[in-house]
C-alpha positions in Angstrom: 0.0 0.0 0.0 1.3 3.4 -0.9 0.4 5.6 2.1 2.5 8.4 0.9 1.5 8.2 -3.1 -1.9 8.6 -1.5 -1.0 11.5 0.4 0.4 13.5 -2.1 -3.2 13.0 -4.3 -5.7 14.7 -1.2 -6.2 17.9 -0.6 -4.8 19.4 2.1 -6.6 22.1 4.8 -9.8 20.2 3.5 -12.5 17.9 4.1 -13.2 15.0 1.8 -15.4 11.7 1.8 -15.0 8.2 1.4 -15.4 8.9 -2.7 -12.2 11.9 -2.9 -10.1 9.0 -0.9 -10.9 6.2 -2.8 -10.0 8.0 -6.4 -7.0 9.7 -4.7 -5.8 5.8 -3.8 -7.5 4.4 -7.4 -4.5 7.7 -8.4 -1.8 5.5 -7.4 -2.6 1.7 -7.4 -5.7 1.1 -10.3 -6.4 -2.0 -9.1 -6.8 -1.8 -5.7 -9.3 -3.4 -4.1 -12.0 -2.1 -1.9 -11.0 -3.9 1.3 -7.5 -2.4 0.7 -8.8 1.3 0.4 -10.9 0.0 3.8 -7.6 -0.8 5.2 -5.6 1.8 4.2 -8.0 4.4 5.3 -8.2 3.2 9.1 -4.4 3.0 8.6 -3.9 6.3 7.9 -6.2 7.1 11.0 -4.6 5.1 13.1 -1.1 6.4 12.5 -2.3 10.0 12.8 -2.1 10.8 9.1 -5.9 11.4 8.6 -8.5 12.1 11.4 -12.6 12.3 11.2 -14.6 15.0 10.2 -17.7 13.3 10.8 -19.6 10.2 9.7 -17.7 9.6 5.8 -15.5 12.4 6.4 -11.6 13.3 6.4 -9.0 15.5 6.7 -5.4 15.7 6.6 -3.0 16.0 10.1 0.3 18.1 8.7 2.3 20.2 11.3 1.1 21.0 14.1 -2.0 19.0 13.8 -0.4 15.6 13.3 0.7 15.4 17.3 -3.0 15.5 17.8 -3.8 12.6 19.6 -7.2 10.7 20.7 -8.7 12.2 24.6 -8.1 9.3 27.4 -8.2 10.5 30.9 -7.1 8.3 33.8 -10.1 8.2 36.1 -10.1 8.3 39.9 -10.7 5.2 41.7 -14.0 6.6 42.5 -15.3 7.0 39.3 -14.1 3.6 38.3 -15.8 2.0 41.1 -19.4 4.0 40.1 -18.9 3.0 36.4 -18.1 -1.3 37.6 -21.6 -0.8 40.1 -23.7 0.5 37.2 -22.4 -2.1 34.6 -22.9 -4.8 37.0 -25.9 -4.1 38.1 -27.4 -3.0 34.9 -25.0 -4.2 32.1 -27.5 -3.4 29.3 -28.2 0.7 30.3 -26.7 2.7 27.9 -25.0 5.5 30.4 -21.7 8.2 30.1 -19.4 9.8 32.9 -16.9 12.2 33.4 -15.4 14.4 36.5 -14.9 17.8 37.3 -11.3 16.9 38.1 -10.7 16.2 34.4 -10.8 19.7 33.7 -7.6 20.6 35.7 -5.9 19.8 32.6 -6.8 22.5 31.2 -7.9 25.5 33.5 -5.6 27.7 35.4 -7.0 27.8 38.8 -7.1 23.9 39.9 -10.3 22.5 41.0 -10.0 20.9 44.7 -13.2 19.2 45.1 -14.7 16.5 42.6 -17.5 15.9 40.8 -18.7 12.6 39.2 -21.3 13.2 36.8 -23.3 10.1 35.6 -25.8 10.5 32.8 -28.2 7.2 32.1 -30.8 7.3 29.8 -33.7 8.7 31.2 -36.6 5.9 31.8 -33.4 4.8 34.3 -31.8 7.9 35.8 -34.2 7.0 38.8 -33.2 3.5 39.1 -29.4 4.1 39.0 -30.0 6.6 41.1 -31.5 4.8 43.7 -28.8 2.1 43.5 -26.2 4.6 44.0 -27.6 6.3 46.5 -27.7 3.2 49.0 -23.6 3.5 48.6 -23.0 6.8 48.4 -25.6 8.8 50.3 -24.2 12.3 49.1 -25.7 11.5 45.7 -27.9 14.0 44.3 -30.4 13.3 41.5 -30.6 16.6 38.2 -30.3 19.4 41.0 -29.8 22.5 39.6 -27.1 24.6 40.7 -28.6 26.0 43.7 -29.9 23.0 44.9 -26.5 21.6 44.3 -24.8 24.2 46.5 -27.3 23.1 49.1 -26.7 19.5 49.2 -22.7 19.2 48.8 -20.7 16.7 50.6 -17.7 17.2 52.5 -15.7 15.3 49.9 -16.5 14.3 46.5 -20.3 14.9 44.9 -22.1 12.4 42.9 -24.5 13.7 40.6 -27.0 11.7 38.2 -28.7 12.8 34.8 -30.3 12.4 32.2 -28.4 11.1 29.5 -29.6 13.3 26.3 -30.4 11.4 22.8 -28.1 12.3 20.1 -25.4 12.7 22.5 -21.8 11.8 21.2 -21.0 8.5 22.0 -17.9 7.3 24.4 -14.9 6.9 22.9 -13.3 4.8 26.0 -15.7 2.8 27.5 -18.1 4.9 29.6 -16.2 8.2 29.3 -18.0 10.9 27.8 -15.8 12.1 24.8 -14.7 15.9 24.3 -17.1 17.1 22.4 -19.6 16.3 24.2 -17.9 18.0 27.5 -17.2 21.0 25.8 -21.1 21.7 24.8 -22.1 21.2 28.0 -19.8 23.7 29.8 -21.8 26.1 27.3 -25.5 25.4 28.6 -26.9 27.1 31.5 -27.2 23.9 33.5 -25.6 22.8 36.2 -21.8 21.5 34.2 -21.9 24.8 32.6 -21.7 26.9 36.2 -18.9 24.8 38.0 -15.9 26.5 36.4 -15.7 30.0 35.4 -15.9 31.5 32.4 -13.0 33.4 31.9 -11.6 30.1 32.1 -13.7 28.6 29.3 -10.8 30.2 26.1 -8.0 28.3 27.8 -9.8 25.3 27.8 -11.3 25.0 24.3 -7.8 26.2 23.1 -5.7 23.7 25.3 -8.1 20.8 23.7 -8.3 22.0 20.1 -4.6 22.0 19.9 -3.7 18.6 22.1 -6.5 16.3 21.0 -8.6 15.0 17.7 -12.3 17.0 17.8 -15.0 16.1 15.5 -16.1 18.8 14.3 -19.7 17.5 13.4 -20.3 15.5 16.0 -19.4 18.2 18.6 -21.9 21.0 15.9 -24.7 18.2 15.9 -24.5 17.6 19.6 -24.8 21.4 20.0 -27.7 21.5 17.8 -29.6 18.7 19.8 -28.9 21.4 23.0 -30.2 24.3 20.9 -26.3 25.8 21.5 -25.4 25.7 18.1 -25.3 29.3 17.6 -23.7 30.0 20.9 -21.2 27.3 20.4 -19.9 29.1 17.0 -19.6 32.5 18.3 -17.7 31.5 21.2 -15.3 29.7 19.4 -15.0 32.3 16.9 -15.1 35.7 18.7 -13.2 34.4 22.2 -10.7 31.5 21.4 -7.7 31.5 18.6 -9.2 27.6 17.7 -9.5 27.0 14.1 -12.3 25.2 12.7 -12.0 22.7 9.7 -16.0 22.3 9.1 -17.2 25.7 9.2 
């Protein structure tokens, strides 16, 4: 397979399907096969050469861009031990997490105190809940933020929601992917009013510039949370981040 031949035949700083990929390969090697251009293509992804632009879409990593790498965050035991009790328990429930504490990667005053946020589908946010809360009696089912304030443990919080349709799906298990995080610091609800928001540049630069986004996934997700507008303008008018699918 000629990765590089390849290469040299897609355009560069754009987006292109599954067709623009197969005639740039079809460029080098006529005969190739369509489980080869299959191949090739996850390849390329895999070695940081392309990465998604959505469902059937590409672009090329050059520069700076090509020591982008996939999000993976090592949990804290705690969050570990919620995700093992919910699979367990209910190994067919289609549920994300994340933590507060994830966010110290990227903000400049460091969060102290964590928070696990669990997000089940909604005919079973009450019965996760209700498991949980046996265990960990500082769990608080969808409080808004005042309530939230209200209820606090010393420690750690727990909080369970309801997991949106059409949200982006985990990359890593049960870990709620990027785009998905960086929607929801956006909305008025409670993930949105933990950190502040002169913080909120740093972090969508910092992420843009370490880690693989998809762009449409992240735009679709927004869409589904009626933030589509307000996700744009912030990224254009406050951050340096560069979009590829605008």
């Amino acid at each position: 397979m000629n990765i590089a031949g390849t290469l040299s035949h897609l355009p560069q700083g754009q987006i292109f399907n599954k067709s623009r990929f197969r005639e740039a390969v079809h460029m080098v090697d006529p005969d190739c096969s369509e489980s080869s251009i299959n191949w090739m293509l996850v390849t390329m992804r895999k070695q940081g050469i392309l990465a998604s632009a959505g469902t059937g879409k590409y672009y090329c990593l050059s520069g700076e861009s090509a020591v982008k790498k996939n999000y993976q965050y090592p949990h804290s035991p705690e969050y570990l031990e919620i995700e093992q009790a919910i699979t367990d328990s209910y190994p067919l429930v289609n549920f994300q997490m994340w933590e507060l504490i994830q966010m110290n990667d990227f903000v400049n005053h460091q969060i102290a105190k964590n928070v696990i946020f669990i997000e089940v589908e909604s005919m079973l946010v009450d019965t996760v809940y209700e498991m949980l809360h046996e265990k960990y009696p500082y769990a608080m089912i969808q409080p808004d933020t005042d309530t939230f304030y209200k209820q606090r443990s010393p420690e750690s919080d727990i909080v369970v929601q309801k997991l949106l349709t059409e949200a982006p799906t985990p990359n890593n298990r049960h870990s709620s992917p990027l785009e998905k995080l960086l929607v929801d610091l956006l909305s008025k609800k409670l993930p949105g009013n933990l950190i502040e928001r002169s913080e909120y540049p740093r972090i969508y630069e910092d992420i843009f510039r370490k880690y693989l986004i998809d762009e449409t996934r992240m735009f679709r997700y927004a869409k589904r949370r009626n933030l589509y507008d307000a996700l744009l303008s912030f990224i254009e008018t406050q951050t340096d981040v560069k979009l590829m699918t605008i």
